[in-house]
C-alpha positions in Angstrom: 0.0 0.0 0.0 1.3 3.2 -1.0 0.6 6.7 0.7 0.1 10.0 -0.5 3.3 11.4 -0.9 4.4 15.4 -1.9 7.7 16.9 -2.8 8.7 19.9 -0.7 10.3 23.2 -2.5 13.8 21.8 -1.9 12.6 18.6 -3.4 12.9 16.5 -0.6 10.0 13.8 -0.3 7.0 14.4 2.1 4.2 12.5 3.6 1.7 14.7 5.1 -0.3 12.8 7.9 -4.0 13.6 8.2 -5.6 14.5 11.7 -8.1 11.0 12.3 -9.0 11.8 16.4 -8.8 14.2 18.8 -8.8 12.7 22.8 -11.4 14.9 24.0 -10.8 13.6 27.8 -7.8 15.3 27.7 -8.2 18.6 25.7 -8.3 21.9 27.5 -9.9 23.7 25.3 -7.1 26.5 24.5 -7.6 26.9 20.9 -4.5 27.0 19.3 -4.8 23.7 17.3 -7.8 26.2 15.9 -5.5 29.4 15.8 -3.2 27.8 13.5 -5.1 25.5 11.7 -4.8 27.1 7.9 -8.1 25.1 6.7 -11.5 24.6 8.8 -10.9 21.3 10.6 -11.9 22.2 13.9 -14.5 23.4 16.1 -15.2 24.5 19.5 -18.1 23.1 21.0 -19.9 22.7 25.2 -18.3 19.4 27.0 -21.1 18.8 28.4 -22.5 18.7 24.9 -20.6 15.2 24.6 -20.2 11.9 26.0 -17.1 12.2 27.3 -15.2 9.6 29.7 -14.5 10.6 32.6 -10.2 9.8 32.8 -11.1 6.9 35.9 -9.0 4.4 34.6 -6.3 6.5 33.4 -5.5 8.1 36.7 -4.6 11.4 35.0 -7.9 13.5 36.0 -6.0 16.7 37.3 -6.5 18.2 34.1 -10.1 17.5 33.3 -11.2 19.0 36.7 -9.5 22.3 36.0 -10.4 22.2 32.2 -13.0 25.2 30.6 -16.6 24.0 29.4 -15.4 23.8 26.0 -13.4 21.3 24.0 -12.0 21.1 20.2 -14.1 18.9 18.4 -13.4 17.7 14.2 -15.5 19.9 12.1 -14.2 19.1 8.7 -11.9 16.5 9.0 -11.8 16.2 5.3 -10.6 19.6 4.6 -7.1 18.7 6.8 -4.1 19.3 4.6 -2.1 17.0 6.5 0.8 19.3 8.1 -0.1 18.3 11.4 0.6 22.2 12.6 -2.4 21.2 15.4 0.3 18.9 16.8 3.2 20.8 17.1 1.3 23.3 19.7 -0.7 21.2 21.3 0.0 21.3 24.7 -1.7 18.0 26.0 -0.5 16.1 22.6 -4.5 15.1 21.9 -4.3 14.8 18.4 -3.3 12.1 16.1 -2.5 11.9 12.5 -2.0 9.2 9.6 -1.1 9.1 6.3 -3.5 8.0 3.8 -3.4 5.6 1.1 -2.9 6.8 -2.3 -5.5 6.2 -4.4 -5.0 3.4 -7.2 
């Protein structure tokens, strides 16, 4: 199985990898995934709008107490270009990416 693959300006070879999930547990909802997103991926929207888990077996619930009433949700994850810029400032590393198969 190949994956979609680009050439950069220099001419090096690059795979972008496409946001699939965000771990809603453990976002804080700060945004900047959303700041620096160049397409419309995500969204903001209530946690209490969603059926969240509540952390229990991961032991790591400091930071759901303590997070705001809102949490990124995917919007358009079709429209992700794959340069996994949500990644690189996401403080609580809730996102994950893939590369995609090419098509035949």
């Amino acid at each position: 199985m190949s994956v979609i693959t680009g050439i950069t300006r220099g001419g090096g070879e690059w795979t972008p990898a496409f946001v699939i999930d965000i771990n809603q547990n453990h976002c804080i909802g700060c945004g900047r995934c959303y700041k620096v997103c160049p397409r419309d991926v995500f969204e903001l929207v209530d946690r209490d709008d969603l059926d969240l888990d509540a952390l229990e077996d991961e032991g790591d619930d400091d930071d759901f107490d303590e997070a705001p009433g809102m949490v990124m949700n995917l919007k358009d994850a079709l429209d992700c270009i794959g340069c996994q810029a949500c990644s690189r400032v996401c403080p609580k590393k809730c996102l994950s990416h893939q590369p995609l198969a090419a098509a035949a």
